[in-house]
C-alpha positions in Angstrom: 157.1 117.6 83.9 157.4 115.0 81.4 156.0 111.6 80.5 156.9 108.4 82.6 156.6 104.9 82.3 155.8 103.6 86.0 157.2 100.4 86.5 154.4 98.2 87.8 156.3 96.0 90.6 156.4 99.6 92.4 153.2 100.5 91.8 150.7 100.5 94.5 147.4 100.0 92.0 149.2 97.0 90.2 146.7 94.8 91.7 144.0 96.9 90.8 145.2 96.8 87.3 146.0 93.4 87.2 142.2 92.2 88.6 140.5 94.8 86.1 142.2 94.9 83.0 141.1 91.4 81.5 137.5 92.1 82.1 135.1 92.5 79.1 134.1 95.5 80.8 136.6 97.2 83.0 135.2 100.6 82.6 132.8 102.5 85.0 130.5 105.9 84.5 129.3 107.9 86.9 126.7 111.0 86.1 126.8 114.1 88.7 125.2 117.2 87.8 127.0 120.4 88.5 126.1 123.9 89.3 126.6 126.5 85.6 124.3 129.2 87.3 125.9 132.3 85.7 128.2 130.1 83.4 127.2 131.7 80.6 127.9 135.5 81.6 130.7 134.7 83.1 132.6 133.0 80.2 131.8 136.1 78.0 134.2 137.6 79.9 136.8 135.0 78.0 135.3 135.6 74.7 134.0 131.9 75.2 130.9 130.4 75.0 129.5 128.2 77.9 130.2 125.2 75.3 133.8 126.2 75.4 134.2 126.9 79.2 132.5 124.0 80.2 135.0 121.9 77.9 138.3 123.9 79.3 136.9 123.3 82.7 136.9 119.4 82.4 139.9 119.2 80.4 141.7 121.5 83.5 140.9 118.9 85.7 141.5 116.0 84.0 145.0 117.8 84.4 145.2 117.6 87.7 144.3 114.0 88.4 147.7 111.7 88.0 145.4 108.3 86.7 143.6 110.6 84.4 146.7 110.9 82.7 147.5 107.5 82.3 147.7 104.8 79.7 148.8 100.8 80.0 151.3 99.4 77.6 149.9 97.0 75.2 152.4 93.9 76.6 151.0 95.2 80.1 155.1 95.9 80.9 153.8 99.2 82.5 152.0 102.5 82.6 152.6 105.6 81.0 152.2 108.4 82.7 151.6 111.5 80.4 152.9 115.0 81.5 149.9 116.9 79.8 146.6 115.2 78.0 144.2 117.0 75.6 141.0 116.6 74.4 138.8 115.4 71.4 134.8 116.0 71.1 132.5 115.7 68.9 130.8 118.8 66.9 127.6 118.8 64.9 128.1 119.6 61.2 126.1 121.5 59.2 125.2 118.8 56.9 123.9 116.8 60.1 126.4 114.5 60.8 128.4 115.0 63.2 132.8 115.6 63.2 135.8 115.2 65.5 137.6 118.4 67.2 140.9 118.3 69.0 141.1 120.7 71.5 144.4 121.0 72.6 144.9 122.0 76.5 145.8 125.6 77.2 145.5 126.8 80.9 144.1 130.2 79.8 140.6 129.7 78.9 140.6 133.0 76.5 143.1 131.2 74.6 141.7 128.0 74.6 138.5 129.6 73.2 140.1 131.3 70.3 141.4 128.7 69.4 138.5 126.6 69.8 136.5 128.8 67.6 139.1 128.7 64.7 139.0 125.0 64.7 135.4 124.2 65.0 134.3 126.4 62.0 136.7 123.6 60.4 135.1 121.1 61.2 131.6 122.0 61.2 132.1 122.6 57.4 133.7 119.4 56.5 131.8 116.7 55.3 133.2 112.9 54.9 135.1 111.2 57.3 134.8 111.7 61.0 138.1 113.2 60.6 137.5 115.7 58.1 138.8 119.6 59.4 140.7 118.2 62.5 143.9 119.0 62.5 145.6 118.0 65.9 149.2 119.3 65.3 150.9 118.4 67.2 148.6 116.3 69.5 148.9 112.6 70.0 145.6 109.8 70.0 147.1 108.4 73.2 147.4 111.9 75.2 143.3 112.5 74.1 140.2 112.9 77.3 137.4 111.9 74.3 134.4 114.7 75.1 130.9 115.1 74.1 127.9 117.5 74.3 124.2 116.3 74.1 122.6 119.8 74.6 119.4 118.2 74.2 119.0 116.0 77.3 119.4 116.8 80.8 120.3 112.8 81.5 120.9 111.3 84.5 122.7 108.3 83.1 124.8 108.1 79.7 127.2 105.0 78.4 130.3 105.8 76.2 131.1 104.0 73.2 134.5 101.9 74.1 136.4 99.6 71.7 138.8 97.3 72.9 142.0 98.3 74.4 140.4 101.4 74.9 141.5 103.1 78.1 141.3 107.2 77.5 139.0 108.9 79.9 135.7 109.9 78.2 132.9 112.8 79.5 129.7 113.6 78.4 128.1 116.8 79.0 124.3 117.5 79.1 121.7 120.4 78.9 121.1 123.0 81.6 117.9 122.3 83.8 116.8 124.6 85.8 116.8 123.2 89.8 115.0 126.1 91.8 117.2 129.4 91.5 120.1 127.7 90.1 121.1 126.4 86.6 122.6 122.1 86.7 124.4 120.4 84.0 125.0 116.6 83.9 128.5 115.3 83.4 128.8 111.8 82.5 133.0 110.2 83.1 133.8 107.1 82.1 136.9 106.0 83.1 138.8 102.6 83.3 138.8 100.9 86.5 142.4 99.7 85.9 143.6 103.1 86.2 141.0 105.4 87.8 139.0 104.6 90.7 135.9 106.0 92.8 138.5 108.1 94.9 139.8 109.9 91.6 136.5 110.3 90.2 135.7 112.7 93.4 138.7 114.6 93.0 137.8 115.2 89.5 134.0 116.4 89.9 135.5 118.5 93.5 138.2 120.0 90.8 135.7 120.2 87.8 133.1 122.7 90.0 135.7 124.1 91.4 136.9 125.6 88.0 133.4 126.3 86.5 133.1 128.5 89.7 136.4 130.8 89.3 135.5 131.5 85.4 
């Protein structure tokens, strides 16, 4: 498969795009807590951590939802359709602040998590700019899912930091509460609502369980 530009007179969302895309705020989050009972044995079995797994598992199903993968053109001529997307998150440095990590999508999860390990030492030592120890290769801004972890909250409702013109697809992950004998995680996605609707979003939470479960 390869990228696409989808000409918008053909398009059945064009007049979801077109109603959304001028608004000050196009974008919507939703929060849904899913089930990482065992999560953590599970993904040793990878030689990742839960951290890791829980990052491959989003980032899988991202893959597998066609607006997920989708950008609009600046002159709004069309949409581009990307054949693969990545991700960035964010990783706590040793000095306290806090870097950017490209994680580049691999379908094997033991592969993703070696090489996930490799590149956050990086940038966990770096200090300076945000940027400091990424090194995407070969990975484009456009193609990114933008990730993050608050281990420290179990929250029920988060709100991503957007700038305008900003369309990439942006999760949140939370910290593991215990609901009677299993073990929830909240997931925050924020999505733009002239690309992604309520119907994709339940794809992606059906998809995102569905591959923290066959770890």
């Amino acid at each position: 498969m390869q990228d696409r530009d989808i000409p918008l007179d053909s398009w059945p969302r064009r007049a979801a795009l077109a109603h959304f895309r001028g608004m000050a705020q196009p974008a919507f989050c939703v929060t849904v807590p899913v089930d990482v009972t065992g999560l953590r044995e599970r993904a040793a079995h990878h030689g990742a951590t839960p951290w890791l797994a829980y990052h491959h598992a989003a980032l899988e199903a991202a893959n597998g939802i066609d607006a997920m993968r989708q950008t609009m053109h600046a002159d709004g001529s069309a949409v581009r359709e990307f054949a693969v997307i990545h991700a960035s998150t964010t990783v706590l440095r040793d000095d306290g602040s806090f870097g950017f990590l490209p994680l580049p999508r691999e379908p094997s999860l033991a592969r993703f998590a070696a090489s996930g390990k490799a590149r956050i030492g990086r940038v966990r030592a770096a200090t300076g700019s945000l940027f400091a120890g990424d090194e995407p290769g070969e990975v484009r801004e456009e193609t990114l899912v933008h990730m993050t972890a608050l281990p420290w909250l179990a929250f029920t409702a988060f709100n991503h930091a957007r700038g305008a013109g900003d369309d990439r697809p942006k999760v949140a992950f939370g910290r593991f509460a215990s609901a009677g004998d299993r073990l929830l995680m909240p997931v925050a996605v924020d999505v733009h609502h002239a690309l992604v609707d309520g119907v994709h979003m339940g794809r992606f939470f059906e998809q995102l369980q569905a591959n923290l479960d066959r770890i």
